[in-house]
N, C-alpha and C positions, 0 to 999 in steps of 0.2 A: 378291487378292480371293477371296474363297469365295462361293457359288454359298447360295442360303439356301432353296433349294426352286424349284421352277417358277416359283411367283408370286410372287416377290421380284426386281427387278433386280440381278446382279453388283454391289457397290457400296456394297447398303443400308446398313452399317453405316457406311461412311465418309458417306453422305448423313446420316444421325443427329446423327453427332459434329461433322460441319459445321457443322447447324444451332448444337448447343450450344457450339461453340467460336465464332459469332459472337454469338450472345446475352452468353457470358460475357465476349466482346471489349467489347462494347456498356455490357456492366452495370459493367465495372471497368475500361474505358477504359484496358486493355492489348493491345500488337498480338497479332496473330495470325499463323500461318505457314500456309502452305496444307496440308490432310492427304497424310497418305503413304497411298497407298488400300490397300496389302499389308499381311503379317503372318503372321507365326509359326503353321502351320498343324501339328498333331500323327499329321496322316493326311493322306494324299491318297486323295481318293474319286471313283474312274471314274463316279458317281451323277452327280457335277455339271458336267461340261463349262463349261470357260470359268475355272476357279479356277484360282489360282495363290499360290504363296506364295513367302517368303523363308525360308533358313534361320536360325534364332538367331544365329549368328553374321555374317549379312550384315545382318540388321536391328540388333543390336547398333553394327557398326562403323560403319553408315551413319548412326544416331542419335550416335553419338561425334562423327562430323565434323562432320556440321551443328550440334550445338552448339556444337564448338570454335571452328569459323566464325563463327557467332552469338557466342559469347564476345570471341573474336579481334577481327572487325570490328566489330562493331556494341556491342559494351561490356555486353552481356546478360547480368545475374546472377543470374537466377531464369528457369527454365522449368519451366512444367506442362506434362504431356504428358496428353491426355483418349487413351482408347483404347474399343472396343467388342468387344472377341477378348480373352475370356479362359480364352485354350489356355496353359497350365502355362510352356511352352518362352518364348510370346510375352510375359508378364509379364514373365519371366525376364530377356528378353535385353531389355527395355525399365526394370527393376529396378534394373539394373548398368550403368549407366552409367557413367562419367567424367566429369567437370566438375570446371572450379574453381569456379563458384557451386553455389544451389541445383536441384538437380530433383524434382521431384514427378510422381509416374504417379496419373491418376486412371481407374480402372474404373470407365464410365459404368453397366456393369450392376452394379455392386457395391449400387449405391442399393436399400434395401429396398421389394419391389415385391408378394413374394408374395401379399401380401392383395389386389391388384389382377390379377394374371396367374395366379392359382392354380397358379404356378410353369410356366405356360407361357412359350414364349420371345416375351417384348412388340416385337421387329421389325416383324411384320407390322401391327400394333395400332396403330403410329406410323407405319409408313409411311402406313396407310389415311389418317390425320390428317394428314402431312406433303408427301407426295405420293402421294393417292390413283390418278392418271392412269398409275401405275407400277408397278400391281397389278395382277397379272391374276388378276381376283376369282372365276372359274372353275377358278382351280387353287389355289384357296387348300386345304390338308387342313383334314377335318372336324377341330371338335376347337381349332381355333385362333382366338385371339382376334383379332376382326376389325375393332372397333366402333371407328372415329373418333376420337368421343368418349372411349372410354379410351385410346386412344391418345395422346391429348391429355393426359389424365390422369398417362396413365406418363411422358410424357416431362416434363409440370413436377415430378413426383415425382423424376426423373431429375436435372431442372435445378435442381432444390430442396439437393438433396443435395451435387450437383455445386458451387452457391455456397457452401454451408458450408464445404468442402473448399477450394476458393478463399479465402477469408477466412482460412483458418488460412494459407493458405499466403502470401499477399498482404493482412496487418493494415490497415485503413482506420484 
């Protein structure tokens, strides 16, 4: 987990992908695995107390077993992976997987957003929308997008893109 400022809970990211990994469970009525809240971090910054990561190669191998498991037991031919971290390393070791079926990595921030975020980072913006009571709206920095409502905005823009991506991967 990385630390995303004062006024962010440890997590957010995985609280984000949550959301959209049940919606898109919901919309395509495929299961879901519960998130791995870690990930491939490219620094470690004494800033954020509380953050933790995995190296590439222990997130890689630990994504190998559980699918092989999933393969193995359960007869599972197709997984999407949704992620919110897109550190170089953490693509990487989530890119290169192994499998005998299909995999797909989907980067939720990949979704075209700048005309709504002015290239700021939309976490805070969705958390406000998602769970505002998680904020601490006094330590929010100037500067950053705050408002609910776009919040709301970026994350269907988010989950917009995200179904697209789904569809190619999983043809109805």
């Amino acid at each position: 987990m990385v630390a995303r400022g004062g006024h962010l809970p440890l997590g957010t990211d995985t609280l984000i992908v949550e959301r959209l990994a049940d919606d898109l469970s919901a919309l395509f009525g495929v299961a879901r695995t519960p998130a791995i809240p870690f990930g491939v971090h490219s620094r470690h910054d004494p800033e954020t107390p509380g953050s933790a990561a995995l190296t590439r190669k222990t997130l890689h191998r630990l994504m190998n077993e559980l699918i092989a498991g999933w393969e193995n037991e359960a007869k599972v031919t197709d997984v999407l992976i949704l992620t919110a971290h897109g550190a170089e390393a953490h693509l990487e070791a989530l890119s290169t997987i192994r499998s005998e079926g299909r995999v797909s990595l989907l980067d939720i921030y990949a979704a075209p957003m700048n005309d709504l975020t002015g290239g700021a980072p939309p976490d805070t913006a969705i958390l406000m929308w998602l769970a505002p009571s998680l904020v601490d709206v006094a330590e929010i920095p100037p500067g950053t997008p705050r408002d609910p409502e776009l919040g709301a905005r970026i994350y269907d823009r988010i989950a917009e893109h995200a179904t697209k991506e789904v569809r190619r991967f999983f043809p109805v």
